[in-house]
N, C-alpha and C positions, 0 to 999 in steps of 0.2 A: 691754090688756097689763098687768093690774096682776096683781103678784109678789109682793107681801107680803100674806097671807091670815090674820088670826087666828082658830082656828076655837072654841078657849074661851078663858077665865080661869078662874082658880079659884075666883071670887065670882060668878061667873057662869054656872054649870051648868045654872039652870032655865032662862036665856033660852036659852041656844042647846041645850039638849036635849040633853047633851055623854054619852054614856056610859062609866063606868068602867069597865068591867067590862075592858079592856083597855088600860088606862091614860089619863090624861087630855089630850088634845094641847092644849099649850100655843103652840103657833106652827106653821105649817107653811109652808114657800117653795118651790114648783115650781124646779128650773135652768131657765136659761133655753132652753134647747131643750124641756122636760119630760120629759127622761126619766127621771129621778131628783126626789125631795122630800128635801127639808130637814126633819125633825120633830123639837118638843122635845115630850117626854113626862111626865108626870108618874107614874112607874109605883113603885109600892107593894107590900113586900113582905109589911109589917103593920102596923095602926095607929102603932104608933111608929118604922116605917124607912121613911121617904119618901127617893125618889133620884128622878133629873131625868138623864131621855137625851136628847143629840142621838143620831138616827140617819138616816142615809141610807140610804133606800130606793129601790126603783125604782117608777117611774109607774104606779098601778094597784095595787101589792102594798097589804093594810092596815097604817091608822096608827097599830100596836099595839105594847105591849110585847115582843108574844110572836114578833113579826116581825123575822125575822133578816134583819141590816141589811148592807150591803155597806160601813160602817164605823159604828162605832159609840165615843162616849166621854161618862164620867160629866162632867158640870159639877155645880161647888161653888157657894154659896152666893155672891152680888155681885148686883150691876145687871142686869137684863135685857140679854140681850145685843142686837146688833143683828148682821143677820144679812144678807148678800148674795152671790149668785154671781159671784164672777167670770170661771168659763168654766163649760162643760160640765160641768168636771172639779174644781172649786177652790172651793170655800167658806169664806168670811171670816168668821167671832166677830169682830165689833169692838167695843172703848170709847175713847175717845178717851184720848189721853196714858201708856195702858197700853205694855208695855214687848214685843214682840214676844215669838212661842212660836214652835218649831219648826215644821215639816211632817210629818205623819203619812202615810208613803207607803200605797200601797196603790191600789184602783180608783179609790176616790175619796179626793180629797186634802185636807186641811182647812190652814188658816190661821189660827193662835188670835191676839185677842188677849190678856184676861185671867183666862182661863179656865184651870183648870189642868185635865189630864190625869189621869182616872181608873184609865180600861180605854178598849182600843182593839180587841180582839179581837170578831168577832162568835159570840155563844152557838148554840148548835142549835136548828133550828128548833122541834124541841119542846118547848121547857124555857124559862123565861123568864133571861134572862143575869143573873149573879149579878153583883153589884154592892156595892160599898163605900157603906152610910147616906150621906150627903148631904144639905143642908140644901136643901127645895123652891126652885125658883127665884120669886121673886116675878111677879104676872099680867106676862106682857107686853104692853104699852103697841103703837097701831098706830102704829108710829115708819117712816119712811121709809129703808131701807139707805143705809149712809153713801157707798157705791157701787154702782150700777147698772153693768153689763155685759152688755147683751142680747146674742144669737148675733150673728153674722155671717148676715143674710139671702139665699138662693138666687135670690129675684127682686127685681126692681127696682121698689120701692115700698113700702106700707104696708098691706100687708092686713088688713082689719077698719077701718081710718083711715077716718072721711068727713069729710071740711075742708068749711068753709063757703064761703058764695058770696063772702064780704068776709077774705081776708088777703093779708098781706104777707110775700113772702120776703125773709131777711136774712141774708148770708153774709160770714163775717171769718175772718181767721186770716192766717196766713203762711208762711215755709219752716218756723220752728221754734219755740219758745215760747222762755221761760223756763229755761236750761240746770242738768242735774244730773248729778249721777256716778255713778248708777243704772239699770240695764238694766231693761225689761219687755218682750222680746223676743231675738231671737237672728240681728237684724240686726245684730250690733256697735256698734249707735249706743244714746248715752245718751238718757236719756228728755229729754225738755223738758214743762215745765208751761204751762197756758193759764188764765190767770182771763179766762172770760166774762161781762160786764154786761146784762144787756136788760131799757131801758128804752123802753116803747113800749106803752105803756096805750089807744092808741086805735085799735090793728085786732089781734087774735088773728094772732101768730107761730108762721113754721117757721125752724128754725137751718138751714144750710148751714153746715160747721165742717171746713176743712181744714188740713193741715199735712205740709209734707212727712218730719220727723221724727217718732220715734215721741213720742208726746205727750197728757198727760192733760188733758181738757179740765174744768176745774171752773167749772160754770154757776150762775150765780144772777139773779136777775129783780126787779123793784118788784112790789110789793103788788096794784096795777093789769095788769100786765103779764099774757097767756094763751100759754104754750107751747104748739103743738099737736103737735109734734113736732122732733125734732134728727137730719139726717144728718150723719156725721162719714164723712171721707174724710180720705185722704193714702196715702205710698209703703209708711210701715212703720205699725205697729200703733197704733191709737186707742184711747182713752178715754175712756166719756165720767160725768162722778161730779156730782150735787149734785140732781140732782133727782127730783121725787118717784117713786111707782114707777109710775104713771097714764100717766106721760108716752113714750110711744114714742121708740125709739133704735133706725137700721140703720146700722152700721157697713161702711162698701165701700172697702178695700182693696188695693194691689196686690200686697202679702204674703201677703194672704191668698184672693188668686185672685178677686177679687168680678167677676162677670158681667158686671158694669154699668159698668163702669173703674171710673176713681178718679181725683180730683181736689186740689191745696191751692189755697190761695189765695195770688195772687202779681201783682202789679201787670202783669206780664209774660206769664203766662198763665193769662188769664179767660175763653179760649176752649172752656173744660170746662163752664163754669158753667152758662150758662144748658142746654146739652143734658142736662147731669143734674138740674135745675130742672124741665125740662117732663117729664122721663121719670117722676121720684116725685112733685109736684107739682101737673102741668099747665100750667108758666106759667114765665115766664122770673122772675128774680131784679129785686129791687127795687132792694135798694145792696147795696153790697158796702163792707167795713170791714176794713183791710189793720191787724191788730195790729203792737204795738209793744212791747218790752221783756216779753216773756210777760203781756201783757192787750189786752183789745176791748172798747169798750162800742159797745153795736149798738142803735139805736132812734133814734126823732125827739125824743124828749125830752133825752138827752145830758145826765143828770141825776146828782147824786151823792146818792143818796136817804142816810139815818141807817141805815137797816136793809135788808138786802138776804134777800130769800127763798131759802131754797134755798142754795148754794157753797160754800165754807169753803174752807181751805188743802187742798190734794191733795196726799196723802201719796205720791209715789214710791214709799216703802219699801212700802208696804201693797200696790202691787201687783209687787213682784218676786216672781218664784218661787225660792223657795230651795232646789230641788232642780234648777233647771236652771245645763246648765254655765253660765259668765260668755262671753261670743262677743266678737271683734276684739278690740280693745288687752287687754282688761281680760282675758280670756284668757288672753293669750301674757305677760301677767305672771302669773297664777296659776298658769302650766305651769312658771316659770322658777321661781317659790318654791316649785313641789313638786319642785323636780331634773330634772323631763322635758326642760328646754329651757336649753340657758343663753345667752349674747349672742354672737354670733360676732366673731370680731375677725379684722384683716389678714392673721395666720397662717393663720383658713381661708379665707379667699377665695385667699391662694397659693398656698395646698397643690391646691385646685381647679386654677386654672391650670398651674399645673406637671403635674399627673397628666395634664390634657386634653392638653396639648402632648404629653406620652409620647405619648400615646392616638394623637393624630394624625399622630403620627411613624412611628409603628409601620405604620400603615394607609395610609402617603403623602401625607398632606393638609394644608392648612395652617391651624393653628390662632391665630384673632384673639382676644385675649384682652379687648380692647377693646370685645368686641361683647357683655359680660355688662353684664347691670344693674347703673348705676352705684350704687354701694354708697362713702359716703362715711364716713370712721371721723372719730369725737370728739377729744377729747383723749387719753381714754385707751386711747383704740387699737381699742375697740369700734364696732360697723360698725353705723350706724342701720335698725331696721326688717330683721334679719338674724339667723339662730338657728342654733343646733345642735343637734340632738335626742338626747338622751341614751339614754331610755328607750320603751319602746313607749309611742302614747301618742293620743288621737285629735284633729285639730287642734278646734281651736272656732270655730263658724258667725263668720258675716261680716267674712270676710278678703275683701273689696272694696275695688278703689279706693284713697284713702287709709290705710285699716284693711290692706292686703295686705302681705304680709311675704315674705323668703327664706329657706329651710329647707337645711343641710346634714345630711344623713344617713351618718356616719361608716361606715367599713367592718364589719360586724358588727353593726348596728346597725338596728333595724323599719325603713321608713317609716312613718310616721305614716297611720293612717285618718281618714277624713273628707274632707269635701270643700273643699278646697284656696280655691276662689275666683278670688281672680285672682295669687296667690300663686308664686312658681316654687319648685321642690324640686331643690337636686342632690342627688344620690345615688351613693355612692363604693362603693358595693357593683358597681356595672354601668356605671358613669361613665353616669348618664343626666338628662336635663332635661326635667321634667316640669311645665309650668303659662307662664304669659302670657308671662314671661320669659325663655323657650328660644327658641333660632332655630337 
């Protein structure tokens, strides 16, 4: 499964055979489904105007300049970049300590980090896309992506994997890592961080890696140590970053529908474990290592080597999407700073009451006022976990549970689109109650 492919450099045309004649590829990265490539180019207008494309193409189109790309942008002269998917849809430019670049919408999305923006638009197919001079990018080096984000697997295993007669499975993790105040999902819940250790240099390892929070798992290993492979499991979206591109990763689950369930780790329930052990494996688990404070070290040595392979700090930021909405709390405060929502306070929960008693007066019934979700107000009069919708407006994913909220919808006024949760909505347009909290 290896993803990082260098097919020339620029000192080195005679060994790999490289032809110019359509520009020279400096790097190319299959996404991780392959339906799309990653290619830098080295394409030439005339001996003195050298420029350097990335373009994304699709799987099978050539790796040419003259190949209209489904996005395309000039990069300037710096460091090699380093370059990894992380979905289908999302490609990373990374350097480390560089200062975040926008998102370039479109079919396919980029993530810059120090790169600047040339051109975005793609040229016609017959003509080669005209381009601002730029200084060539230097060869690049076969460096390993600073994150790895294989698909989401349809069956349950590792196909093409053949493990030997001698390893050891090793499974850690917990409800949650290392807490942040960063989304990488649209479960509502913030991301948490995982540093994994494995030290265990005398039988070649498989990871077992769960967590019930959405959670980036950043891995490193001793010198000695052999990964054969890492499954990651939990409720909301995994991560998993620091290792080379060699090393197999299936990601399973329950966000994102995996076949095969899905599992974390938890002192309480290890009754997942060994079944998803012998399904991708063959074999039940060896130990299990229940993290602490967002870290695991997993192996028989239990060692704290000088130099660790592989890991580093996992940046949160570098996988938020910054074109998706912000989902649960973090949400319903960005709808409140844009005017769509603002806090409901005492006056509308009685204004409610009072209109339903009409309501029920009129129709002969008797109305308990007693029977609404308790809504308990602050000091300054504001009703916790309770809103008013101003404006049209669509709610944001993962209003569950504790993230669930209550919605007044003033007379004249949308309902809100989207899907609710477990959230209740009054509504003064029809006096009606829609969502967990209606009886």
């Amino acid at each position: 499964m290896k993803r990082v492919l260098l097919l020339c450099a620029l000192e080195s045309i005679a060994l790999f055979g490289c032809d110019r004649q359509g520009g020279q590829v400096l790097q190319l990265i299959p996404s991780p489904n392959g339906a799309y490539q990653a290619v830098a180019l080295d394409c030439r207008k005339g001996a003195s105007a050298p420029s350097t494309l990335l373009k994304v193409i699709r799987a099978g189109e050539p790796a040419a300049c003259e190949t209209r790309p489904l996005e395309e942008v000039t990069l300037t002269a710096g460091s090699p970049p380093r370059m990894a998917w992380m979905s289908d849809n999302t490609l990373v430019i990374d350097e480390r300590g560089a200062p975040p670049r926008p998102t370039l919408r479109g079919e396919v999305s980029f993530v810059f980090g120090p790169w600047q923006v040339s051109a975005s638009s793609a040229a016609p197919a017959s003509s080669p896309p005209a381009v601002p001079p730029v200084a060539v990018v230097p060869p690049v080096a076969v460096v390993p992506p600073v994150a790895v984000v294989p698909p989401v697997e349809q069956v349950c295993g590792f196909p093409g994997l053949t493990l030997p007669t001698d390893f050891t499975v090793l499974a850690g993790g917990a409800y949650a890592g290392k807490a942040s105040t960063g989304q990488i999902d649209q479960s509502g819940h913030a991301a948490t961080t995982m540093t994994v250790s494995v030290d265990n240099p005398r039988k070649p390892v498989v990871l077992m890696l769960g967590a019930y929070e959405p959670t980036i798992w950043s891995i490193r290993r001793t010198e000695g140590t052999t990964l054969l492979a890492v499954l990651a499991s939990g409720y909301h979206r995994q991560i998993v970053t620091g290792l080379d591109a060699t090393t197999p990763v299936a990601i399973h689950t329950y966000d994102n529908k995996s076949p095969c369930g899905y599992f974390y780790v938890d002192p309480e329930r290890l009754e997942k474990l060994n079944p998803m052990a012998r399904r991708f494996f063959g074999r039940d688990v060896d130990m299990v290592y229940p993290a602490r404070g967002g870290a695991v070290t997993l192996g028989v040595s239990q060692g704290a080597p000088a130099a660790w392979v592989g890991g580093g700090e996992a940046s949160v930021e570098s996988f938020i999407d910054k074109t998706a909405p912000l989902a649960g709390e973090a949400g319903l405060d960005e709808a409140v700073r844009k005017g769509q929502l603002r806090r409901a306070d005492v006056g509308d929960r009685r204004q409610w009451e009072e209109d339903m008693a009409r309501v029920a007066r009129k129709r002969g019934l008797a109305w308990d006022a007693g029977r609404l979700p308790a809504l308990h107000a602050n000091s300054s009069g504001t009703l916790a976990d309770a809103y008013v919708v101003l404006r049209p407006m669509t709610l944001p994913a993962g209003l569950y549970g504790a993230h669930s909220a209550v919605f007044f919808v003033p007379k004249g006024t949308q309902r809100p689109r989207g899907n609710p949760g477990h959230s209740t909505l009054y509504d003064f347009n029809d006096m009606s109650c829609t969502g967990a909290g209606c009886h």
